[in-house]
C-alpha positions as CSV (number, residue, x, y, z in Angstrom):
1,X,26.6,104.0,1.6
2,X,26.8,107.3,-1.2
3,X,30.3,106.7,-1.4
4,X,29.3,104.3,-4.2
5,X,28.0,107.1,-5.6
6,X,30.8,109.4,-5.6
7,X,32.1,108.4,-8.9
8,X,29.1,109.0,-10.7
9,X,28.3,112.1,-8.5
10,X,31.4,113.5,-10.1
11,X,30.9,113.1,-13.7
12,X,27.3,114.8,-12.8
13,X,29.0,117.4,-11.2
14,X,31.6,118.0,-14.3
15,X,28.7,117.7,-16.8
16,X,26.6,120.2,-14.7
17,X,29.4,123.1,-15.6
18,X,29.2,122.1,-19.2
19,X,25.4,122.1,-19.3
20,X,25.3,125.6,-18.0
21,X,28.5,127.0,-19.9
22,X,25.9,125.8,-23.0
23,X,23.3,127.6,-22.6
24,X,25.3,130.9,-21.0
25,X,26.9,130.9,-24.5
26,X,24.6,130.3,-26.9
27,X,21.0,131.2,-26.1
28,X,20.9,134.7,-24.6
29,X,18.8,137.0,-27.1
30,X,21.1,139.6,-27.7
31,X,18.3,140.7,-30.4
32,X,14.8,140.5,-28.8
33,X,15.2,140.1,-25.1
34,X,15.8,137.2,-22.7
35,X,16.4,133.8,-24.7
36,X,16.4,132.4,-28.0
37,X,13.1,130.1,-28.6
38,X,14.7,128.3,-31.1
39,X,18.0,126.3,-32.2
40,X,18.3,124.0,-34.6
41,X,21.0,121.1,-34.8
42,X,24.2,122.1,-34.3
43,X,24.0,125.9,-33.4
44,X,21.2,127.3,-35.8
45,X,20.1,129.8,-33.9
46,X,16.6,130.8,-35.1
47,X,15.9,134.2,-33.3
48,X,12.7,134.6,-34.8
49,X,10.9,131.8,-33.5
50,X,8.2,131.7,-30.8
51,X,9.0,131.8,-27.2
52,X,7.7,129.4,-24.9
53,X,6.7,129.7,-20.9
54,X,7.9,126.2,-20.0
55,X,11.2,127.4,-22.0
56,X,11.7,130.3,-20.4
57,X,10.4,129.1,-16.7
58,X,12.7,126.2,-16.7
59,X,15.7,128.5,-17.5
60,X,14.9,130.6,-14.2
61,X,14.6,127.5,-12.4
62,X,18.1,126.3,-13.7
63,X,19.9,129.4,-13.2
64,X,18.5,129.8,-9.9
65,X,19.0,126.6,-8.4
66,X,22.5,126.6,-10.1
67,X,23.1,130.4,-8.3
68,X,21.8,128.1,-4.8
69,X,24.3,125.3,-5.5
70,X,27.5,127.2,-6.1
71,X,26.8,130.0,-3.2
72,X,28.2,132.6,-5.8
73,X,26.9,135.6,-8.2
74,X,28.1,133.3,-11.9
75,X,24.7,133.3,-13.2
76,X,23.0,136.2,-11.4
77,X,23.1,138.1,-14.7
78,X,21.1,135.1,-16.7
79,X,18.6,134.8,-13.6
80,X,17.8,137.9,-13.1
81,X,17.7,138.2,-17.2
82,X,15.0,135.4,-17.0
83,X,13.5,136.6,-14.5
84,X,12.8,139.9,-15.9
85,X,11.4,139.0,-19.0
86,X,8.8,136.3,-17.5
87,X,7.5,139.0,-15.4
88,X,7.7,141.6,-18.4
89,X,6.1,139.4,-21.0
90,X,4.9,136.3,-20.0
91,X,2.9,137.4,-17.0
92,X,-0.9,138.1,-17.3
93,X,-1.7,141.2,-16.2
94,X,-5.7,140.9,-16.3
95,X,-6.3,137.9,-15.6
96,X,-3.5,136.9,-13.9
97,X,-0.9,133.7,-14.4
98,X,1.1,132.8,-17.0
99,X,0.9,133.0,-20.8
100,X,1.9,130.1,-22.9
101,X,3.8,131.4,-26.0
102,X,5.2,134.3,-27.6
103,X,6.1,135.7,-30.6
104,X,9.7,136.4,-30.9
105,X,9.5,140.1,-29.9
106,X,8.0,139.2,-26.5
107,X,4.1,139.6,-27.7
108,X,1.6,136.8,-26.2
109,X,0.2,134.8,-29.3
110,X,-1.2,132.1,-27.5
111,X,-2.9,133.3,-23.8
112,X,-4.7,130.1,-22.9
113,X,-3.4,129.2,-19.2
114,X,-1.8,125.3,-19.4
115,X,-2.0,124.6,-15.4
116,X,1.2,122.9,-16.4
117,X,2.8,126.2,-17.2
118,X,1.1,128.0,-13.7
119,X,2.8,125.3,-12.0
120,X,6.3,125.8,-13.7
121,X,5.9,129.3,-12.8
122,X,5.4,128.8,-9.4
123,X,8.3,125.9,-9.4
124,X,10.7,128.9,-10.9
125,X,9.6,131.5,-8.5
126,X,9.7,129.8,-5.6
127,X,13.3,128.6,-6.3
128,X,14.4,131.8,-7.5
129,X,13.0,133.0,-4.3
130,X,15.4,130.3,-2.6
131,X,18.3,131.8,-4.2
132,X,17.5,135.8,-3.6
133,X,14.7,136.4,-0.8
134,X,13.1,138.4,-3.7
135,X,9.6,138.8,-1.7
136,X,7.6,139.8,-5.2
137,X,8.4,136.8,-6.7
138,X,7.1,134.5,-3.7
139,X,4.0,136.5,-3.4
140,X,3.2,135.9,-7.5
141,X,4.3,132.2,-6.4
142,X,1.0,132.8,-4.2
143,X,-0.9,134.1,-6.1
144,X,-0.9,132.1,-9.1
145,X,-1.1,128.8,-6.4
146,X,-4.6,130.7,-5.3
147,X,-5.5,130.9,-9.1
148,X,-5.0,126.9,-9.5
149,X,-7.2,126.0,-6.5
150,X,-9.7,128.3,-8.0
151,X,-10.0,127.4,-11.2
152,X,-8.3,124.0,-11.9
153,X,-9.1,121.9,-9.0
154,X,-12.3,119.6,-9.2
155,X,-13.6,120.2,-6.1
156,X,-16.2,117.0,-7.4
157,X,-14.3,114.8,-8.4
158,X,-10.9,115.8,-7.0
159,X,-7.5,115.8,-9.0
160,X,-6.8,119.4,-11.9
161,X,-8.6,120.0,-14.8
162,X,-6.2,120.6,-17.4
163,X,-6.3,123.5,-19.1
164,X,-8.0,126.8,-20.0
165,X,-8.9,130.1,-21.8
166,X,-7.3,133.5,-21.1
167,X,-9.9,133.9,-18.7
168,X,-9.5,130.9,-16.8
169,X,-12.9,130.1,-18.5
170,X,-13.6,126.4,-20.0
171,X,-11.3,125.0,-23.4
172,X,-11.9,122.4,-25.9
173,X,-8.6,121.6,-26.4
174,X,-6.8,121.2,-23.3
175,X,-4.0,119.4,-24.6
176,X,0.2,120.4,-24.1
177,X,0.8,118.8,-27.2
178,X,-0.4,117.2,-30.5
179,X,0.6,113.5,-29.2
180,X,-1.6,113.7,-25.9
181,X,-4.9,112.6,-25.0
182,X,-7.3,115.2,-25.2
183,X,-8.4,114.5,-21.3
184,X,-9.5,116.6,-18.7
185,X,-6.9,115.2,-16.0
186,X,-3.4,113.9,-16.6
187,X,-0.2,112.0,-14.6
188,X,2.0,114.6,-16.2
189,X,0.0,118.3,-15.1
190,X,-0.3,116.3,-11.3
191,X,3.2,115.3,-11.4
192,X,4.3,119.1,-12.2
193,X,1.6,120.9,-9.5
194,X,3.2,118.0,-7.1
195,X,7.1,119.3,-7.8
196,X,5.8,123.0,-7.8
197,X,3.6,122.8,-4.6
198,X,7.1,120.9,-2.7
199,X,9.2,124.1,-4.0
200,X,6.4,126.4,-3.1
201,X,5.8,124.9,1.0
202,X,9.7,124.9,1.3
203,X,8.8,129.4,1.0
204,X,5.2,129.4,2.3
205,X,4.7,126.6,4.6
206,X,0.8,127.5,4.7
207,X,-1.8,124.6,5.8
208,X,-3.5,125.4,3.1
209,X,-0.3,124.2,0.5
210,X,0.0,121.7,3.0
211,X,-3.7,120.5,2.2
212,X,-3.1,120.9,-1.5
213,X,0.3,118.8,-1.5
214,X,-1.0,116.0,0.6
215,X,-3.7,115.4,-1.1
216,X,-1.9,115.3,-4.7
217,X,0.4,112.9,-2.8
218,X,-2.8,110.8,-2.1
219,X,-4.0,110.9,-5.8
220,X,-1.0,109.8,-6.7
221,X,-1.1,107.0,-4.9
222,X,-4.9,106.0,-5.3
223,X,-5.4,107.1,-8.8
224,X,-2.2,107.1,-10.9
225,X,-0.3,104.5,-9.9
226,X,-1.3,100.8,-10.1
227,X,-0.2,97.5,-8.9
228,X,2.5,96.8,-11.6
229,X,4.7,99.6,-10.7
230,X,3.5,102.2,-13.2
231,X,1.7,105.4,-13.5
232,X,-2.2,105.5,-16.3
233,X,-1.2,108.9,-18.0
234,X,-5.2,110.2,-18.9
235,X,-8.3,110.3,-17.3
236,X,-11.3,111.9,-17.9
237,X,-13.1,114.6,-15.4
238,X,-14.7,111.4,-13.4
239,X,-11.5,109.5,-13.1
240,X,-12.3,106.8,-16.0
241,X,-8.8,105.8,-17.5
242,X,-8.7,107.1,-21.0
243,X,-5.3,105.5,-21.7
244,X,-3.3,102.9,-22.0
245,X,0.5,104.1,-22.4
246,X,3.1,103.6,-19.7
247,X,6.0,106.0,-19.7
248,X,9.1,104.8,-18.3
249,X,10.3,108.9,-17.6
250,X,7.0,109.9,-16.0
251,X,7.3,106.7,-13.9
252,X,10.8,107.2,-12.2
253,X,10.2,110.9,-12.2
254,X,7.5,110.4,-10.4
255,X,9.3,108.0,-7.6
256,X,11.3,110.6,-6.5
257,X,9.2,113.6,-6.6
258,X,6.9,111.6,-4.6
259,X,9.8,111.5,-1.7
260,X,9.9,114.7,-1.9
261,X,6.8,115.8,-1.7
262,X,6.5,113.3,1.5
263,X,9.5,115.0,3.2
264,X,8.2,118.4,2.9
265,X,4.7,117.3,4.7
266,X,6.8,116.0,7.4
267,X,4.4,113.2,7.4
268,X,6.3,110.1,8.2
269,X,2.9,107.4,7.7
270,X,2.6,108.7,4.0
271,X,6.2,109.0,3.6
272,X,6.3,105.1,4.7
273,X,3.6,104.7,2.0
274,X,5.2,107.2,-0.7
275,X,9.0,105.0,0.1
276,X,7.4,101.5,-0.7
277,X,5.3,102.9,-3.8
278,X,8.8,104.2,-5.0
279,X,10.3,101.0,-4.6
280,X,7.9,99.4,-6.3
281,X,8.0,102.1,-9.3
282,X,11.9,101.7,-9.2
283,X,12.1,97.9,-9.0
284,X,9.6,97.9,-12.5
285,X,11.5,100.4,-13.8
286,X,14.4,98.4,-13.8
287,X,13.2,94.8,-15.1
288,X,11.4,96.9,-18.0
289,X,12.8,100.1,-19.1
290,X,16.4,100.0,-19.6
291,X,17.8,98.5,-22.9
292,X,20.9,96.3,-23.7
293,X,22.8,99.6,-24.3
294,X,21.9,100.9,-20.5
295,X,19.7,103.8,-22.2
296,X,16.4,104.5,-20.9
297,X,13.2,103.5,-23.4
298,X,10.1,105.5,-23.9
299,X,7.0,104.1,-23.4
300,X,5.1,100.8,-23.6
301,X,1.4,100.0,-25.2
302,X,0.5,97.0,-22.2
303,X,-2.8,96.7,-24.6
304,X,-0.7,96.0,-27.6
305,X,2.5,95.3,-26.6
306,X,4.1,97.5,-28.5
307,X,7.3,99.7,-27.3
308,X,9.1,102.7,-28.5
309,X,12.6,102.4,-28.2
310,X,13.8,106.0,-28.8
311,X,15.6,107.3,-25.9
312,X,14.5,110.7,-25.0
313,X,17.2,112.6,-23.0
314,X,15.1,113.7,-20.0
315,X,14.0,110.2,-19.4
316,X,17.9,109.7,-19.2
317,X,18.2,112.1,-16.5
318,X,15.6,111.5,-14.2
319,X,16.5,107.8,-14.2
320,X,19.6,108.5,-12.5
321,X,17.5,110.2,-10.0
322,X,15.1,108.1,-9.1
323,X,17.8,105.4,-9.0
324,X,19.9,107.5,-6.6
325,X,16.8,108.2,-4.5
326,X,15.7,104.4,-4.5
327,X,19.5,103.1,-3.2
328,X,18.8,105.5,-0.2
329,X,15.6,103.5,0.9
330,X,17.7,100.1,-0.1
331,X,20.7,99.6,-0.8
332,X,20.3,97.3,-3.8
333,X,23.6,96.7,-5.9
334,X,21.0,96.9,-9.0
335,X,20.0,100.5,-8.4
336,X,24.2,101.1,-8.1
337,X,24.3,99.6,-11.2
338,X,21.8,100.7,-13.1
339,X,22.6,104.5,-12.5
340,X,25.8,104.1,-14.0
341,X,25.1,101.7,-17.1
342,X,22.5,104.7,-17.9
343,X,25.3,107.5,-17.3
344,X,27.5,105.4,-19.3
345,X,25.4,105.6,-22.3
346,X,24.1,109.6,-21.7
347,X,28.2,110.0,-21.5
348,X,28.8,108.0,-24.9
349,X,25.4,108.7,-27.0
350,X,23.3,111.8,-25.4
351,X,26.1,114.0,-24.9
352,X,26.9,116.0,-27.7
353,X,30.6,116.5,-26.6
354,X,31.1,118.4,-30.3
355,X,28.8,121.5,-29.5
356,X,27.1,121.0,-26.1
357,X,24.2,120.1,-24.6
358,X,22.5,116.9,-25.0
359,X,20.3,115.7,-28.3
360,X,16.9,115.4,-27.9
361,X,16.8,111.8,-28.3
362,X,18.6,108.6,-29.8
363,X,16.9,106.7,-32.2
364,X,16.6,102.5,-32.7
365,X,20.2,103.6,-34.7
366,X,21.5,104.5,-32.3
367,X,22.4,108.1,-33.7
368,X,20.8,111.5,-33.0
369,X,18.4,112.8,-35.9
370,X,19.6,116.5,-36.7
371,X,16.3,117.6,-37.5
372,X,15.9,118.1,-33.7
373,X,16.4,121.0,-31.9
374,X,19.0,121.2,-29.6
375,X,16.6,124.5,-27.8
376,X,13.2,124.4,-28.4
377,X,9.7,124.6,-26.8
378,X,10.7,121.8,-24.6
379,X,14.4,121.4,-25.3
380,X,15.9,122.5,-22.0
381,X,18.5,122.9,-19.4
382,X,15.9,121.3,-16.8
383,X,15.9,117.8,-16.4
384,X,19.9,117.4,-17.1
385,X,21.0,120.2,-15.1
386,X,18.3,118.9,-12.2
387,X,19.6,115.7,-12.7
388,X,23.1,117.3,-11.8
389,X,22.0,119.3,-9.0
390,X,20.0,116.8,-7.2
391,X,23.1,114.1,-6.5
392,X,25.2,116.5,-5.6
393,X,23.1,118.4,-3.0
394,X,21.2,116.3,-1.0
395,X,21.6,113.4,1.4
C-alpha cells in the first residue's frame, strides 16, 4: 500500500538534502559561536541578534536525526557544533534545565524555564543520543525529565503548568509568545512533553517515563481533544477551557504524535483508542483545513466563525505527516490525495527555490511577505526536515 506513496516520498527525500544544504551554508556563526539567531528575507544575516533555545534545540534534533537517517559522518561537525553550545550556554548550571534566550555572544538574557523549551531539550538529547551513544547527554535527558515532574506537573489537577522563574519558582506571565493565552495549561506545551517523553522511552524505557507518557496520552484524549475532531488550545490550572481557537497544525500534529506515543507504550487498547482518535482528527482535518489551492489554513474561531487563511509552513509539513500516518490505519484515496495536493502547493509557493529554505508563511495573496524571517526564534529546520525524515524512515 506505500507504494502510492513513493512518489511523494521522493520529492521529500530530494527536498530533505536541500533543507539541510540550507542551513549547513548559511547559519553557522562563524562570529559568536554555534548559529546565527537571526536572518532576514533573503539572506540578511543578522549576527547580532538574540539566540533562542527552541532555535538552537531544534537544530540538534535535525542534525541528529539527519546523522541517524543517512548512517554517515555529513553533519557530525554541525551536531556536535550544536550540541556543544547548548550545553556551554544554554544549560543551567544552578538550577538546572534549559535557558530561554541569549544575547548574541552566548550570555542568558532571559532564564525563566518555558517547560516547552525543557521538553525540546530532552526531545534533542535523546535523539542526539540515538545518533552517538553519548551517555551525558541521555543522563541530562534525565535529569531535566525529573525536573518537569517536579516542578511542572499538577499533581492536583493533573496535566503541566506552563512555565516558570529561573528557580523553577511560580511566573505571572507564562506565556511562549505575545499571541497566546496567558493560561496555566496548554495543547501545545502537552503536545511537545508528549513528542519528548516518546524520544526519551525509546533511550530510557523507565516505568516511571512510562507512567508519565501514558498518562499525557490519556489527557490528550480526555481533555484536549473533543468530539468534532479537534484539539481546545488553553485551559486554566482546574481544566476550565479558556479558549476557543482551533488550529489546523496542532490538530494533525497531534494525530500522529499520538501514534507514536501509543507505539512506544506498547499498549495496543490505547493504541486502538489513540488510531480511531487520529482518524477522527484526520478525517476533520480534511473536510476543513485545506484550501482550494491544496495549502494548509491556520486556524478557526468556532465562536465567531472567523478563519485565518495564512498558510504557515510548519502546518504544511506536519499535514503530510499526519496524512501519511492516517493512510496506514485506512487506506483512504483522500488521505493519498490530500498529501500530495498539499506538497504540490509547498513545492510551488512555500519553497523558496531562489535562496532556500521555506518562507514563513503565504498570505490570502498568495505571495510570501519579506518582512519575515527566513531563521528566527521559531523559523527552523524542524518541522520540514521532520516532515522529510518521517516518510522516508518508517513503516
Amino acid at each position: 500500500m506505500t507504494n502510492n506513496w513513493n512518489p511523494l516520498k521522493i520529492s521529500l527525500k530530494n527536498e530533505l538534502d536541500n533543507i539541510l544544504t540550507y542551513w549547513k551554508n548559511n547559519t553557522v556563526d562563524s562570529k559568536n559561536g554555534g548559529f546565527i539567531g537571526r536572518i532576514d528575507y533573503p539572506d540578511i544575516k543578522r549576527e547580532n541578534s538574540s539566540k533562542g533555545v527552541i532555535l538552537n534545540t531544534r537544530i540538534l534534533w535535525t542534525f541528529s536525526a539527519a546523522s541517524i537517517f543517512y548512517t554517515n559522518d555529513r553533519y557530525r561537525d554541525l551536531r556536535e557544533r550544536s550540541y556543544e553550545y547548548i550545553k556551554k550556554h544554554f544549560k543551567d548550571p544552578v538550577y538546572g534545565g534549559v535557558f530561554w534566550i541569549l544575547d548574541a555572544n552566548g550570555n542568558p538574557i532571559n532564564k525563566r524555564k518555558q517547560v516547552y523549551a525543557q521538553s525540546f531539550a530532552i526531545y534533542a538529547l535523546s535523539e542526539y543520543y540515538l545518533c552517538t551513544k553519548n551517555e551525558e547527554s541521555k543522563n541530562w535527558a534525565i535529569e531535566i525529565f525529573d525536573l518537569i515532574e517536579k516542578y511542572a506537573l499538577d499533581n492536583e489537577h493533573n496535566g503541566y503548568i506552563e512555565a516558570f522563574n529561573e528557580d523553577w519558582s511560580p511566573i505571572g506571565d507564562m506565556r511562549l509568545s505575545d499571541k497566546d493565552h496567558n493560561e496555566a495549561k496548554t495543547m501545545n506545551t502537552h503536545l511537545h512533553i508528549l513528542e519528548a517523553y516518546t524520544n526519551l522511552y525509546r533511550i530510557y524505557p523507565d516505568k516511571k517515563v512510562w507512567n508519565a507518557l501514558q498518562n499525557l496520552v490519556v489527557l490528550f484524549l480526555n481533555k484536549f481533544l473533543n468530539t468534532n475532531g479537534h484539539l481546545h488550545l488553553f485551559f486554566d490550572e482546574s481544566w476550565e477551557l479558556k479558549s476557543t481557537i482551533y488550529s489546523y497544525g496542532h490538530d494533525i500534529e497531534t494525530a500522529w504524535l499520538l501514534i507514536e506515543a501509543a507505539k512506544a507504550l506498547e499498549n495496543e487498547e490505547l493504541l486502538k483508542k489513540v488510531e480511531k482518535a487520529a482518524i477522527l482528527i484526520t478525517d476533520t482535518f480534511v473536510a476543513e483545513a485545506i484550501d482550494e489551492d491544496g495549502g494548509v489554513i491556520n486556524e478557526i474561531d468556532y465562536k465567531t466563525g472567523d478563519i485565518d487563511k495564512d498558510k504557515h509552513w510548519w502546518q504544511q509539513a506536519e499535514a503530510i505527516v499526519g496524512l501519511y500516518y492516517a493512510y496506514q490505519i485506512e487506506e483512504k484515496e483522500i488521505y493519498l490525495s490530500s498529501a500530495k495536493r498539499v506538497w504540490d502547493f509547498i513545492d510551488t509557493h512555500m519553497i523558496d527555490h531562489e535562496y532556500g529554505e521555506w518562507f514563513w508563511l503565504i498570505g490570502l495573496d498568495g505571495t510570501n511577505n519579506p518582512e519575515n524571517e527566513k531563521v528566527g526564534m521559531w523559523k527552523c529546520p524542524y518541522h520540514n526536515s521532520r516532515s522529510c525524515l518521517q516518510l522516508n524512515k518508517v513503516f
